[in-house]
PDB file of N, CA, C and O in Angstrom, chain B, residues numbered from 101:
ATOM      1  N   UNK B 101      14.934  -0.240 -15.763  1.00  0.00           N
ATOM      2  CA  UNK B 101      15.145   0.993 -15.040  1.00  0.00           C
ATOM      3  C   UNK B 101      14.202   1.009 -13.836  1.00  0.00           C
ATOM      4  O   UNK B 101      13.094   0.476 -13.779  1.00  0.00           O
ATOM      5  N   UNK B 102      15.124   2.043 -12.428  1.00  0.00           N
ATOM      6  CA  UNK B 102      13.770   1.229 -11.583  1.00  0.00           C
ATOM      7  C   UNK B 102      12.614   2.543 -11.742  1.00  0.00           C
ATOM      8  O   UNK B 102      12.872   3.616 -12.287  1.00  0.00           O
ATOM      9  N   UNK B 103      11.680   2.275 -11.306  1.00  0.00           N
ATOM     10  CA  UNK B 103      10.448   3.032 -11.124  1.00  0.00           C
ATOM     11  C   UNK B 103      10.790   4.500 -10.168  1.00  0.00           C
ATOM     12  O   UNK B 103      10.436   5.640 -10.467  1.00  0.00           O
ATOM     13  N   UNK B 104      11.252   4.252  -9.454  1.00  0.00           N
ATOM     14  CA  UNK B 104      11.240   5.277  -8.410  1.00  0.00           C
ATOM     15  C   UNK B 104      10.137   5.450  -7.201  1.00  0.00           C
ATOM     16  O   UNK B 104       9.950   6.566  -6.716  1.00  0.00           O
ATOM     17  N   UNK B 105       9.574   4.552  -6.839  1.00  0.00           N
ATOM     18  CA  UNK B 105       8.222   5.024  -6.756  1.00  0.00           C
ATOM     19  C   UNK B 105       8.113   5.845  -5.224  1.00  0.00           C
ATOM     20  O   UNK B 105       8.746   5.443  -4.248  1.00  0.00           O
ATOM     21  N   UNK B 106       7.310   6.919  -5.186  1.00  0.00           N
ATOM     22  CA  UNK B 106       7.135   7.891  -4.745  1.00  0.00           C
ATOM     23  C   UNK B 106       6.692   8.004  -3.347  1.00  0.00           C
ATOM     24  O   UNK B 106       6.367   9.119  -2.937  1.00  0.00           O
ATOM     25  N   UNK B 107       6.637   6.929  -2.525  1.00  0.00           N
ATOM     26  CA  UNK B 107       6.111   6.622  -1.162  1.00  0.00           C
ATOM     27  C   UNK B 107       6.298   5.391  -0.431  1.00  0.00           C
ATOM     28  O   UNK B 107       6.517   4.434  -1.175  1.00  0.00           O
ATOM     29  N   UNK B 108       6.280   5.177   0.573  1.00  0.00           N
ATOM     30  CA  UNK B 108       6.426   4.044   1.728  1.00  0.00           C
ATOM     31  C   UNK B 108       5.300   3.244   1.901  1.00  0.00           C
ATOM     32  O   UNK B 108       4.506   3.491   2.808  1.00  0.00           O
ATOM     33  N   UNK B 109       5.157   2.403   1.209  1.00  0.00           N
ATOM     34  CA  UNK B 109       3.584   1.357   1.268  1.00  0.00           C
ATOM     35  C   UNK B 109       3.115   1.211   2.520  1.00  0.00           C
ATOM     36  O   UNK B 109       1.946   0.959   2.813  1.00  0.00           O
ATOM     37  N   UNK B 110       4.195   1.397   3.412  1.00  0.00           N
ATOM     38  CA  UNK B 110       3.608   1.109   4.950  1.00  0.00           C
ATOM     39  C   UNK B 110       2.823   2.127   5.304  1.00  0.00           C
ATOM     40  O   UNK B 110       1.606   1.956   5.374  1.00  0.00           O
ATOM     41  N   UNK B 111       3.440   3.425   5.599  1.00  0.00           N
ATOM     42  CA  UNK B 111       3.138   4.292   6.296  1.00  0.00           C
ATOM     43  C   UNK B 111       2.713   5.690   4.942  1.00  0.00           C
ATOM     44  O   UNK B 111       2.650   6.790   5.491  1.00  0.00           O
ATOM     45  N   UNK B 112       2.515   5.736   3.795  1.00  0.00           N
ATOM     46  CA  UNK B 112       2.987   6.246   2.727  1.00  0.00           C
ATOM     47  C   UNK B 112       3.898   7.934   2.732  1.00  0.00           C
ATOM     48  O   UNK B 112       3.753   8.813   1.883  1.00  0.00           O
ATOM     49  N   UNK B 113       4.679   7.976   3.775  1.00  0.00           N
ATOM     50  CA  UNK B 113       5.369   8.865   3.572  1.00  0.00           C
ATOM     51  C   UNK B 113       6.048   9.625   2.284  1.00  0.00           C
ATOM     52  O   UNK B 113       6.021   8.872   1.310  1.00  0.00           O
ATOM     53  N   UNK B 114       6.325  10.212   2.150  1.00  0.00           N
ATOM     54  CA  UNK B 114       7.409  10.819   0.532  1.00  0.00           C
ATOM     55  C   UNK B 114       8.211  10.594   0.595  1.00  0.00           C
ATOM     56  O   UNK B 114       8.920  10.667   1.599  1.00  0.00           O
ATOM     57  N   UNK B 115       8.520  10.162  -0.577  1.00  0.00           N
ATOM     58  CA  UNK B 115       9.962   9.830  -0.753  1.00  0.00           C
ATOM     59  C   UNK B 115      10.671  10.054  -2.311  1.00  0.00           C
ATOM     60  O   UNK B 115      10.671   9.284  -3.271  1.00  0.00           O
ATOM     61  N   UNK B 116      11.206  11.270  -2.182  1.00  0.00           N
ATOM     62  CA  UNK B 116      11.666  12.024  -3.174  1.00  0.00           C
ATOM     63  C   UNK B 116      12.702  11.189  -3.684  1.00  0.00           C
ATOM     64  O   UNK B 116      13.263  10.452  -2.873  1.00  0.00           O
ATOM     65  N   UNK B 117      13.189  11.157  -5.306  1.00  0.00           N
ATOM     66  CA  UNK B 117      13.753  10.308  -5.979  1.00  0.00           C
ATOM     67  C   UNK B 117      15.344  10.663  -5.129  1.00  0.00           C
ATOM     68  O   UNK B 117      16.054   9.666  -5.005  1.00  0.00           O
ATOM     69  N   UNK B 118      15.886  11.912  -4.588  1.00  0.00           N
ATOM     70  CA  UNK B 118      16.947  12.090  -4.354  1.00  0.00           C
ATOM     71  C   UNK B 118      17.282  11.566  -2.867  1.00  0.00           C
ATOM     72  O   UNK B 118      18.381  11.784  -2.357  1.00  0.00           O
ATOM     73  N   UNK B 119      15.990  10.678  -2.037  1.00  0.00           N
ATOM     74  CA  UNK B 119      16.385  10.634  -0.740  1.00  0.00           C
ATOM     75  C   UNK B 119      16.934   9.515  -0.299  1.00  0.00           C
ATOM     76  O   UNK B 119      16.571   8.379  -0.605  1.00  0.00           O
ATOM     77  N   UNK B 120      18.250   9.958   0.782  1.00  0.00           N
ATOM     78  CA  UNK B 120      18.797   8.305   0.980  1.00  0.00           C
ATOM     79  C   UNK B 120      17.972   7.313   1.860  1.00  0.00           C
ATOM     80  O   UNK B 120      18.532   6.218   1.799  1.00  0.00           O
ATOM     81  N   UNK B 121      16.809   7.259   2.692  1.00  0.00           N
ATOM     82  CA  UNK B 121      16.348   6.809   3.118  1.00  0.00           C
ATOM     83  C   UNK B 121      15.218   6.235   2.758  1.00  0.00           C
ATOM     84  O   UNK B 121      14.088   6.413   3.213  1.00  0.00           O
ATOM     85  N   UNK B 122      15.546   5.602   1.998  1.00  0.00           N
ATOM     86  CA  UNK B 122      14.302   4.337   1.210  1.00  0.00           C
ATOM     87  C   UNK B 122      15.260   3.168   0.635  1.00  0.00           C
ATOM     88  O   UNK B 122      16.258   3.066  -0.078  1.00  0.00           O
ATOM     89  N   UNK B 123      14.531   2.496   1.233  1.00  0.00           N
ATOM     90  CA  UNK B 123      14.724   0.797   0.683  1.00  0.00           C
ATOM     91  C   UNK B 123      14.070   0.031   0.050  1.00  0.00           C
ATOM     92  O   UNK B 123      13.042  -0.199   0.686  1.00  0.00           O
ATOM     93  N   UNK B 124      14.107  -0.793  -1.365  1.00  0.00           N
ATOM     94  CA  UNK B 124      13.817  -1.217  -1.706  1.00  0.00           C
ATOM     95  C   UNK B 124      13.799  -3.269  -2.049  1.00  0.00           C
ATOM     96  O   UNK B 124      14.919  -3.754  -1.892  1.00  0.00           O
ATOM     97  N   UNK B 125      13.143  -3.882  -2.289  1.00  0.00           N
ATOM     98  CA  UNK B 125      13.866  -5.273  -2.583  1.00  0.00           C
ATOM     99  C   UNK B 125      13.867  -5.467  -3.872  1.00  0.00           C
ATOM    100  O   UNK B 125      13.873  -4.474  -4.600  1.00  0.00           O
ATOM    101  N   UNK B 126      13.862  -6.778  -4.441  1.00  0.00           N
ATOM    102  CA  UNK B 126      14.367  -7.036  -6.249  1.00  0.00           C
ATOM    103  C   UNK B 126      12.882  -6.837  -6.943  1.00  0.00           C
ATOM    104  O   UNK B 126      12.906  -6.998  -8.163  1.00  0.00           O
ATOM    105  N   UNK B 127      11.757  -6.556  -6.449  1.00  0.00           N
ATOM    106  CA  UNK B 127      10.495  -6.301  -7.219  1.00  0.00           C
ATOM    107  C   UNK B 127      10.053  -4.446  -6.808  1.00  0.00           C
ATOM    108  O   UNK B 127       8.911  -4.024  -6.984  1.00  0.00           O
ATOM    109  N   UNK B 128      10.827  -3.848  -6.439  1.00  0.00           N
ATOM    110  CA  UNK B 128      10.555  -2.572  -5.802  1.00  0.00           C
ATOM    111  C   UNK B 128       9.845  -1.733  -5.310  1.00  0.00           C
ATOM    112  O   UNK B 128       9.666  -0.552  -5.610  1.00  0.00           O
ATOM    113  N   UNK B 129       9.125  -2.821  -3.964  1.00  0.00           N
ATOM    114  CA  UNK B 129       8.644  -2.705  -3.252  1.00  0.00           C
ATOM    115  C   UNK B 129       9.185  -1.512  -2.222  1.00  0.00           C
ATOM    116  O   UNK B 129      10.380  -1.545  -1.926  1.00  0.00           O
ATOM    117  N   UNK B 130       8.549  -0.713  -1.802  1.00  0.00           N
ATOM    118  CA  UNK B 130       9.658   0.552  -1.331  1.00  0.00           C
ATOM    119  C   UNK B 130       8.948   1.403  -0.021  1.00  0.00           C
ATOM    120  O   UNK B 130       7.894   1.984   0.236  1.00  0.00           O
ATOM    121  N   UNK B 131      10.025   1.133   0.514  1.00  0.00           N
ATOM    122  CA  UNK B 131       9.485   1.604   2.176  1.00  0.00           C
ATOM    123  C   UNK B 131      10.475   2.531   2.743  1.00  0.00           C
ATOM    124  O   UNK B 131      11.583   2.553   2.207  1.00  0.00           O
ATOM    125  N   UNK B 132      10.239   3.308   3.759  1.00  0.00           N
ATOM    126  CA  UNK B 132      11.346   4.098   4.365  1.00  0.00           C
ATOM    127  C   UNK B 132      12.087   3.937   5.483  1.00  0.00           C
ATOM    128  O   UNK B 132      11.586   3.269   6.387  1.00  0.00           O
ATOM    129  N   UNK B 133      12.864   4.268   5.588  1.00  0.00           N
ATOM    130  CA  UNK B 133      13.876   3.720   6.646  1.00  0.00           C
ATOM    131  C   UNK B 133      13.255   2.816   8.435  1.00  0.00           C
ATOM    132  O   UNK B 133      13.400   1.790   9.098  1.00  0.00           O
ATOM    133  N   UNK B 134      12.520   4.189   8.420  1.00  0.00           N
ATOM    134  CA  UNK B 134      12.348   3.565   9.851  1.00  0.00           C
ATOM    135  C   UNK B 134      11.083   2.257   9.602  1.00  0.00           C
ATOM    136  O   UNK B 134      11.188   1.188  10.202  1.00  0.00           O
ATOM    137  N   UNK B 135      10.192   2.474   8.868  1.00  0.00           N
ATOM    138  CA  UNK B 135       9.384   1.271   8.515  1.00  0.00           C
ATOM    139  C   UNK B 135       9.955  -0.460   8.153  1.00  0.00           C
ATOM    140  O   UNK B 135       9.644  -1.640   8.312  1.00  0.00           O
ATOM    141  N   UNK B 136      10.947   0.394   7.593  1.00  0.00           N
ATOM    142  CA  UNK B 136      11.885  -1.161   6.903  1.00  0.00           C
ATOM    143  C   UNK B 136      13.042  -1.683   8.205  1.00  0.00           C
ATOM    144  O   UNK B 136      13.619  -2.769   8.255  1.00  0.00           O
ATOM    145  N   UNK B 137      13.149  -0.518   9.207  1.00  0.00           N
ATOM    146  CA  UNK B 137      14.021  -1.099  10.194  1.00  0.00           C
ATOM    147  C   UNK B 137      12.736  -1.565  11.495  1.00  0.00           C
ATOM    148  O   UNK B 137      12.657  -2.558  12.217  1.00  0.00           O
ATOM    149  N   UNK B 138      12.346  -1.020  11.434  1.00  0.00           N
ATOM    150  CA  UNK B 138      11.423  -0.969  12.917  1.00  0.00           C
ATOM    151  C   UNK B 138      10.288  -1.985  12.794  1.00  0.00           C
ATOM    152  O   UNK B 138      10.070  -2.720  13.757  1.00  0.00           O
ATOM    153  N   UNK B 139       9.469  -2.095  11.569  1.00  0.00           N
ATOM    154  CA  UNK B 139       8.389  -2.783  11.480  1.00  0.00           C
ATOM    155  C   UNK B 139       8.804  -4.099  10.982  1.00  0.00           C
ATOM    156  O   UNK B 139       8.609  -5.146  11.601  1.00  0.00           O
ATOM    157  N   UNK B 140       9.414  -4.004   9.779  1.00  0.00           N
ATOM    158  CA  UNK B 140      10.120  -4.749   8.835  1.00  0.00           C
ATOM    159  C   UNK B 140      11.022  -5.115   8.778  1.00  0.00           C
ATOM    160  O   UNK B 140      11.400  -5.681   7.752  1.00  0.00           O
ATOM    161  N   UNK B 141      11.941  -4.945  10.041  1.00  0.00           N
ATOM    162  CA  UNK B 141      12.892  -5.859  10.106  1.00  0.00           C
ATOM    163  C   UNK B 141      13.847  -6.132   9.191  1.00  0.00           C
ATOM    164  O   UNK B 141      14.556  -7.087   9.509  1.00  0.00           O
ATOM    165  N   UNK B 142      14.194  -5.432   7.796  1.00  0.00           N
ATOM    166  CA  UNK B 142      14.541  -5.445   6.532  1.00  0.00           C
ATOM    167  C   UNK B 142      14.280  -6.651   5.921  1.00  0.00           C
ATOM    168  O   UNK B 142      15.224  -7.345   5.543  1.00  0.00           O
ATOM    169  N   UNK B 143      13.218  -6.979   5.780  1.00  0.00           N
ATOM    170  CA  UNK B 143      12.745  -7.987   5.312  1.00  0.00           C
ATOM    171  C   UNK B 143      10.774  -7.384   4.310  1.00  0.00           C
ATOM    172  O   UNK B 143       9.852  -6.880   4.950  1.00  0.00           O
ATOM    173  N   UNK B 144      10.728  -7.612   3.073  1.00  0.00           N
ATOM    174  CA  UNK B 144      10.133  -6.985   2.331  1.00  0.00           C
ATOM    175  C   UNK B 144       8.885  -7.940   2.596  1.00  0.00           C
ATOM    176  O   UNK B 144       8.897  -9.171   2.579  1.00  0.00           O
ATOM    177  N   UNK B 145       7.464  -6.832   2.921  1.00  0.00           N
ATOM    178  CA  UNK B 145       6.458  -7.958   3.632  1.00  0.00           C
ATOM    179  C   UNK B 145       5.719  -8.735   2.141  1.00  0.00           C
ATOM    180  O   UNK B 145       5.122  -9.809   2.056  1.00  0.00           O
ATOM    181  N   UNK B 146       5.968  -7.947   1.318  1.00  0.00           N
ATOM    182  CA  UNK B 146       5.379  -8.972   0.127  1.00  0.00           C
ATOM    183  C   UNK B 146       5.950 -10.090  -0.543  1.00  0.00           C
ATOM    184  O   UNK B 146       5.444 -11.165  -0.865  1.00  0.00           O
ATOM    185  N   UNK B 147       7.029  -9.663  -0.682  1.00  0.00           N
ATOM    186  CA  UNK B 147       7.688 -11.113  -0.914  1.00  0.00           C
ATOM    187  C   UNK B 147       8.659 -11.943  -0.152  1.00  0.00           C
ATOM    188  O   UNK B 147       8.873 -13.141  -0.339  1.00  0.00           O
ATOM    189  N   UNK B 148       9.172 -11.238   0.649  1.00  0.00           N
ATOM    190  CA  UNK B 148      10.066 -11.726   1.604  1.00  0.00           C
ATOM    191  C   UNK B 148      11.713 -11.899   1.579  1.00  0.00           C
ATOM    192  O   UNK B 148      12.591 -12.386   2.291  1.00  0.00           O
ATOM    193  N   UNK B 149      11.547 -10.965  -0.099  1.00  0.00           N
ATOM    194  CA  UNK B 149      13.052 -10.294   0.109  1.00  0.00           C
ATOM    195  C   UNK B 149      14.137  -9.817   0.892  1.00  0.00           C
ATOM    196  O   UNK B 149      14.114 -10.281   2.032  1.00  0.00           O
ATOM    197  N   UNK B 150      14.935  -9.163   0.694  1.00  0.00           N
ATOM    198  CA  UNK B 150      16.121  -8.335   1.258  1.00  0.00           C
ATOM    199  C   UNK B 150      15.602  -6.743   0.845  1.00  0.00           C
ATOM    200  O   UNK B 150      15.051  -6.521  -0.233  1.00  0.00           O
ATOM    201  N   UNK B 151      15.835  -5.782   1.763  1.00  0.00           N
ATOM    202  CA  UNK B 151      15.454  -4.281   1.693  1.00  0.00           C
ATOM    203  C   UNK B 151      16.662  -3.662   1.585  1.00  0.00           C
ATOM    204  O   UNK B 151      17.187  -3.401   2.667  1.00  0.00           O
ATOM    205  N   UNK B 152      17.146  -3.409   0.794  1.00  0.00           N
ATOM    206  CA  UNK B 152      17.907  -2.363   0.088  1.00  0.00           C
ATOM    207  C   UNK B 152      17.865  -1.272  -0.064  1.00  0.00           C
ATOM    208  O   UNK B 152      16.764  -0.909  -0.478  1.00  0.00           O
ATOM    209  N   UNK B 153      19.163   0.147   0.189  1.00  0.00           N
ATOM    210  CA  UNK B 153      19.003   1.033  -0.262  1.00  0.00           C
ATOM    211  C   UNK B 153      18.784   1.730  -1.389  1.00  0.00           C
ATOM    212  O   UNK B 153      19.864   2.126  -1.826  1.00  0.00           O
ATOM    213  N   UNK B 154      18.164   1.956  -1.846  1.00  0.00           N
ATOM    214  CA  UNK B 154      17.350   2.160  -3.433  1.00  0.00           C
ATOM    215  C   UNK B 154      18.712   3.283  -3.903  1.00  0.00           C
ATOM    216  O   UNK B 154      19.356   3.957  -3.099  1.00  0.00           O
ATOM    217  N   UNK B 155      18.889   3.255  -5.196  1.00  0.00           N
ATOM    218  CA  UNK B 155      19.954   3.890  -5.476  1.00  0.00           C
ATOM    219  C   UNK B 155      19.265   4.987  -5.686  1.00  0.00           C
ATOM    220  O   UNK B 155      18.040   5.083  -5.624  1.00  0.00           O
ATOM    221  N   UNK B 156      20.321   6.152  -6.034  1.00  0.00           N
ATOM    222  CA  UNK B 156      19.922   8.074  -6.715  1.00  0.00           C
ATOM    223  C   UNK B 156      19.976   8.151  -7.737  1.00  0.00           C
ATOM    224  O   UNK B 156      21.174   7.978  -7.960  1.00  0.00           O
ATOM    225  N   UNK B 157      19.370   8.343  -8.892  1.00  0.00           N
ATOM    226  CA  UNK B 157      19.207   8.397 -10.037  1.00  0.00           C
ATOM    227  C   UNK B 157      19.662  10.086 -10.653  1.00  0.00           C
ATOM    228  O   UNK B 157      18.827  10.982 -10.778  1.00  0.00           O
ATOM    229  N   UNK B 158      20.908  10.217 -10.929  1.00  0.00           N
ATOM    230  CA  UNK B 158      21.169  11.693 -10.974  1.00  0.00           C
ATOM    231  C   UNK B 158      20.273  12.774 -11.343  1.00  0.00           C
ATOM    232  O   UNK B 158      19.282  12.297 -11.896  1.00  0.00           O
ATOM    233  N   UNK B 159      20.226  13.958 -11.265  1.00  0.00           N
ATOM    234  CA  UNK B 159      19.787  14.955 -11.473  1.00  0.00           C
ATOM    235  C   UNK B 159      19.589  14.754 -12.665  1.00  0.00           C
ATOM    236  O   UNK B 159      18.460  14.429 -13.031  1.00  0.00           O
ATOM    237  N   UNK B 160      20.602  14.892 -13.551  1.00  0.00           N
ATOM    238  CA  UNK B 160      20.561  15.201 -15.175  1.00  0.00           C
ATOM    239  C   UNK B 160      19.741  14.382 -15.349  1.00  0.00           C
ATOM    240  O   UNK B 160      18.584  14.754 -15.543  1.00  0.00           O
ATOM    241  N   UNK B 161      20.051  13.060 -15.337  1.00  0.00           N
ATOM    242  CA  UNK B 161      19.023  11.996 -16.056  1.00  0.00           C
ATOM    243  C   UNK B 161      17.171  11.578 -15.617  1.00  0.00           C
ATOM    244  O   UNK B 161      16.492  10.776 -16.260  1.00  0.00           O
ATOM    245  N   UNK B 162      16.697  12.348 -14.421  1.00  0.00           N
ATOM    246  CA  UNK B 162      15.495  12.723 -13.714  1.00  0.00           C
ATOM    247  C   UNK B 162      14.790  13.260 -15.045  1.00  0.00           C
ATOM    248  O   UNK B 162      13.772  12.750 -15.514  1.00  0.00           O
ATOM    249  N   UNK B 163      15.477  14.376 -15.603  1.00  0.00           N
ATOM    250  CA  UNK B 163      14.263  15.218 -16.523  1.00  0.00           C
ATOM    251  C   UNK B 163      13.861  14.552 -17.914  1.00  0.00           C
ATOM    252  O   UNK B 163      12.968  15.013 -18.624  1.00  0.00           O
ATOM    253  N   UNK B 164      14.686  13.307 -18.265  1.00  0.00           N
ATOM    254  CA  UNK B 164      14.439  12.175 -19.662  1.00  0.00           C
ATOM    255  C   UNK B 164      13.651  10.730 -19.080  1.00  0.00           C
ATOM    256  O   UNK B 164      12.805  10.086 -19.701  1.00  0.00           O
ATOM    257  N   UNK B 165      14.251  10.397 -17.551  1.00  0.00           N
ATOM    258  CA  UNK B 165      13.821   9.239 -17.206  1.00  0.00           C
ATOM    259  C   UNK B 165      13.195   9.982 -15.537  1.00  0.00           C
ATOM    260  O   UNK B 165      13.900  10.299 -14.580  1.00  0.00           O
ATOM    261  N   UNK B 166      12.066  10.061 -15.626  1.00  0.00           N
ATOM    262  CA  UNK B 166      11.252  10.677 -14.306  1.00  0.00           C
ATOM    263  C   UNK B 166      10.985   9.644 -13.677  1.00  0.00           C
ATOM    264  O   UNK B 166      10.754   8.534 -14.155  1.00  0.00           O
ATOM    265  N   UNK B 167      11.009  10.090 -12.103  1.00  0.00           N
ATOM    266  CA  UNK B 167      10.728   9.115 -10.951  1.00  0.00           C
ATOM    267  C   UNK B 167       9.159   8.674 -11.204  1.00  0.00           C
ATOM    268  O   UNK B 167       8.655   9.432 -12.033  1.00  0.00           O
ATOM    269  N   UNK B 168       8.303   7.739 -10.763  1.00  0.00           N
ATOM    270  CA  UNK B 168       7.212   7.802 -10.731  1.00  0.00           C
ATOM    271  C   UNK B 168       6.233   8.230 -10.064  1.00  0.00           C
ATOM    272  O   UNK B 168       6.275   8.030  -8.850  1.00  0.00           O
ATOM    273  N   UNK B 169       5.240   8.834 -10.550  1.00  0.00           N
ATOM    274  CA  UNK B 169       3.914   9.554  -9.454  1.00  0.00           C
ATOM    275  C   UNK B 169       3.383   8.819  -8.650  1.00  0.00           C
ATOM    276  O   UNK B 169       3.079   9.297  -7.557  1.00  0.00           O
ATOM    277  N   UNK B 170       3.114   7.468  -8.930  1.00  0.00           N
ATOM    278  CA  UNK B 170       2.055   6.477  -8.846  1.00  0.00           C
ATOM    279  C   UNK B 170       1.990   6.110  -7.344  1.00  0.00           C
ATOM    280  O   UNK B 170       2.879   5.344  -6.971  1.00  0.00           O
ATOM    281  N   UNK B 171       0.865   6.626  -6.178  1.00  0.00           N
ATOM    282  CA  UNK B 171       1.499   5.919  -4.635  1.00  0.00           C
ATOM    283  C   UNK B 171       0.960   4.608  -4.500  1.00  0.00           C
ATOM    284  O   UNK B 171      -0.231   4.345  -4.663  1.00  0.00           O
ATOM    285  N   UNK B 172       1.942   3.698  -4.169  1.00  0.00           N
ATOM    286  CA  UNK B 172       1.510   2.658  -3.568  1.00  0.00           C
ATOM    287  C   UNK B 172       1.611   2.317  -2.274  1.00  0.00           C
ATOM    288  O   UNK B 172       2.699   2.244  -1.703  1.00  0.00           O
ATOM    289  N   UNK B 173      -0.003   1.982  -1.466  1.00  0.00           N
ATOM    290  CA  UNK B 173      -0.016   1.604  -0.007  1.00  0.00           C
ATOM    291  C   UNK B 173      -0.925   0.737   0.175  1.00  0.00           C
ATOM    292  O   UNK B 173      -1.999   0.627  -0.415  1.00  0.00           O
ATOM    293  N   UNK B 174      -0.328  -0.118   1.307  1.00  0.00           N
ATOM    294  CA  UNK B 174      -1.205  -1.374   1.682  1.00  0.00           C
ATOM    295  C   UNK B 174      -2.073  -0.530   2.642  1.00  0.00           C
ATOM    296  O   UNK B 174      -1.916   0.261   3.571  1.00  0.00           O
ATOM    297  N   UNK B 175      -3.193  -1.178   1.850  1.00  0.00           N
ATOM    298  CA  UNK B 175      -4.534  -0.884   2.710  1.00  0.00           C
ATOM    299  C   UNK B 175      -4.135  -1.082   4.114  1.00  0.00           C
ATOM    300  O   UNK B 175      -3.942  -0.109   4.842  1.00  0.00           O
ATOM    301  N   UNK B 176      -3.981  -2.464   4.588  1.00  0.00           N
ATOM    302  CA  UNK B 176      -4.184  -3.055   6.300  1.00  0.00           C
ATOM    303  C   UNK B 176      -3.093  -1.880   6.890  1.00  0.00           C
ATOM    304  O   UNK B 176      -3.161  -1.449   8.041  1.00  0.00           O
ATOM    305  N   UNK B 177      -2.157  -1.479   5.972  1.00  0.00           N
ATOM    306  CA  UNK B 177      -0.802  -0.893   6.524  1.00  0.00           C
ATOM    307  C   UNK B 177       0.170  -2.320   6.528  1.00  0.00           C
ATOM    308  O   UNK B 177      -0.078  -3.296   5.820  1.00  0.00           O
ATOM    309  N   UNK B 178       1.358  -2.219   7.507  1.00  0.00           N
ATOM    310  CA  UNK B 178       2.273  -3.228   7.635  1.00  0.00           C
ATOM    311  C   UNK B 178       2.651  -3.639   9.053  1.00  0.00           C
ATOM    312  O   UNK B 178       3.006  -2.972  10.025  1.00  0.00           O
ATOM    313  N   UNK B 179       2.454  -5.004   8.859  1.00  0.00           N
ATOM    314  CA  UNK B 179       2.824  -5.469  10.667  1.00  0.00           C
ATOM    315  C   UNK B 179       3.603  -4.871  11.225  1.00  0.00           C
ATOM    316  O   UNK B 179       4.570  -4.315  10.704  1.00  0.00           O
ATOM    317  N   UNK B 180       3.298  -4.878  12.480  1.00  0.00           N
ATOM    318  CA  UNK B 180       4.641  -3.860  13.598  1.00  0.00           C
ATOM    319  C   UNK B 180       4.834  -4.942  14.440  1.00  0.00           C
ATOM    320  O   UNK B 180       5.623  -4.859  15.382  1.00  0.00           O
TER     321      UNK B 180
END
């Protein structure tokens, strides 16, 4: 199940489990739109994946399987 996780490593913006603008790659690494287009090139700086639109995890199923709190951000930030 994925994590959800709660921010843009680049820039750590929010990023609410319901928003379409976050991308993720196959280890879910998770950035937001304009970071993953503009900086990132859709290309994931840790591993060097593909950036994907992270799917919506319905409403109903949010309150049994919760997004995660946890923020993750690169210290340096992310190349531009």
């Amino acid at each position: 199940m994925l994590e959800l996780r709660p921010n843009c490593e680049c820039c750590d913006k929010s990023l609410p489990p319901e928003s379409t603008e976050v991308l993720i790659c196959s280890f879910e690494c998770t950035f937001c739109r304009d970071c993953a287009n503009q900086r990132l090139h859709g290309t994931c700086p840790n591993c060097g994946g593909e950036l994907v639109r992270r799917p919506i995890r319905p409403a109903t199923k949010l309150a049994r399987y919760p997004a995660s709190t946890q923020r993750i951000l690169k210290p340096a930030g992310c190349p531009t």
